[in-house]
C-alpha positions as a LaTeX table, in Angstrom:
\begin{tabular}{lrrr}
\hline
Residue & $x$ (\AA) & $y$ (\AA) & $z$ (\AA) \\
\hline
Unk1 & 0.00 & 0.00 & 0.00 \\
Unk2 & 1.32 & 3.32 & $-1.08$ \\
Unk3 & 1.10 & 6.10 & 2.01 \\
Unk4 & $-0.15$ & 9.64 & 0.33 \\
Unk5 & 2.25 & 12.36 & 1.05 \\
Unk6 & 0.69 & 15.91 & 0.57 \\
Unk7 & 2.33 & 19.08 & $-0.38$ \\
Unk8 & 0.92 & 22.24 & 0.84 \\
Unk9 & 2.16 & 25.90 & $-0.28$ \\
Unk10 & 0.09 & 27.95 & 1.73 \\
Unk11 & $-3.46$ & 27.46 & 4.02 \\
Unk12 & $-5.59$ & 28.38 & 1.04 \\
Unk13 & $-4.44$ & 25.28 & $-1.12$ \\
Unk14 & $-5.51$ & 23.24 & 2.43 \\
Unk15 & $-8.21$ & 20.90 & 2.40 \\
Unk16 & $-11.63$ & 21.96 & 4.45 \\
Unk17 & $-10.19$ & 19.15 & 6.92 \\
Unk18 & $-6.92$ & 17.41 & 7.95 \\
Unk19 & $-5.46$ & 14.67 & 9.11 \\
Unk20 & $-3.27$ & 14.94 & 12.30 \\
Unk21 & $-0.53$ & 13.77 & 10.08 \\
Unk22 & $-1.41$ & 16.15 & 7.46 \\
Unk23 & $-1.38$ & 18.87 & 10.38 \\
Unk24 & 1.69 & 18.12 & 11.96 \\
Unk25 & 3.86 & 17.83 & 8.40 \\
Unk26 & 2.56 & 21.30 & 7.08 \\
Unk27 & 3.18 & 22.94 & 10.63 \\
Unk28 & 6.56 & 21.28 & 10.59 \\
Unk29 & 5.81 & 19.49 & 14.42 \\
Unk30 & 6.75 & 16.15 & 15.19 \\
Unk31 & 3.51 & 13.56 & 14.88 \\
Unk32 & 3.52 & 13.04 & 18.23 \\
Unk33 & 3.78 & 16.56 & 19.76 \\
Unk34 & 0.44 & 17.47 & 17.32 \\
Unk35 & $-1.24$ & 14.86 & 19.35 \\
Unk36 & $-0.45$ & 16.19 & 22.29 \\
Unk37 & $-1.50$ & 19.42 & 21.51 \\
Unk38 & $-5.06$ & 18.53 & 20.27 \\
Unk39 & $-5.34$ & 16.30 & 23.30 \\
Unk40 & $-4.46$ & 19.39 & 25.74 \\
Unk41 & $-7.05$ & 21.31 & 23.52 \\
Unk42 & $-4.82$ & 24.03 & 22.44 \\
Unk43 & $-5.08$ & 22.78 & 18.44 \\
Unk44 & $-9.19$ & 22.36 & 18.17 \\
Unk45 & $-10.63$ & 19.56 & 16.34 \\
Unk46 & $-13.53$ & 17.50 & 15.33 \\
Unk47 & $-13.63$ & 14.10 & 16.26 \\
Unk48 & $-15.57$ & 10.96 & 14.03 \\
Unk49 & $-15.28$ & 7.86 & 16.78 \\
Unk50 & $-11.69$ & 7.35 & 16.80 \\
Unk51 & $-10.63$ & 9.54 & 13.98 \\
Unk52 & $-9.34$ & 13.39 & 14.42 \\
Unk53 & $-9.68$ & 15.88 & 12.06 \\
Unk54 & $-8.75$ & 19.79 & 12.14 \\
Unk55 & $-10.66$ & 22.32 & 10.27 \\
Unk56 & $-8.70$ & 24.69 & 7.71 \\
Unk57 & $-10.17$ & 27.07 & 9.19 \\
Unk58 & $-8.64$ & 26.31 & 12.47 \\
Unk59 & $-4.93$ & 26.24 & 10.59 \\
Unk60 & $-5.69$ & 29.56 & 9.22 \\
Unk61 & $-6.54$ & 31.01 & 12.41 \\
Unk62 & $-3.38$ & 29.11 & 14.28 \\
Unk63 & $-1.53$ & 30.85 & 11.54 \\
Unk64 & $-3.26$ & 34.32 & 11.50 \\
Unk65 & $-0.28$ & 37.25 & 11.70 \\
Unk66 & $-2.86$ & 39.44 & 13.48 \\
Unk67 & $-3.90$ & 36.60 & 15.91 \\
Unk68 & $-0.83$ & 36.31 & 18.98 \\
Unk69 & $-1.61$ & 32.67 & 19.58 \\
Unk70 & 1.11 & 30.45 & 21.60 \\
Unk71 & 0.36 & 26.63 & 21.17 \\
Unk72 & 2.54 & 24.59 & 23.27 \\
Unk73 & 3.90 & 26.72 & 26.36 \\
Unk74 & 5.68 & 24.81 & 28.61 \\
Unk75 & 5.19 & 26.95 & 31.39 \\
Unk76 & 1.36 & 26.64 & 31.18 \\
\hline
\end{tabular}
């Protein structure tokens, strides 16, 4: 079986949902640390039984210039 690797420029070539995988590769986070984050609640997401998916427009807004959002703070 042949895994799908996708490509993104920018959040507007995004699809309206993502994978965690697909999250964490176009953030440029390890796998794991993605998880982590969604499971804390600081990376929103919709869940279908055991499967996670983020809205685009929830990457958009994570990566909004005008929006000071820290994901991850380890002093939290």
């Amino acid at each position: 079986m042949e895994t799908e690797h996708h490509t993104y420029a920018d959040s507007q070539n995004l699809p309206a949902v993502l994978k965690v995988k697909e999250l964490a590769n176009f953030l440029r986070m390890p796998l794991g640390r993605t998880y982590d984050l969604i499971a804390r609640g600081e990376i929103p997401c919709v869940r279908f039984g055991r499967s996670i998916r983020i809205p685009r427009k929830v990457v958009e807004d994570l990566l909004d210039v005008g929006t000071h959002m820290t994901i991850g703070d380890s002093n939290a």
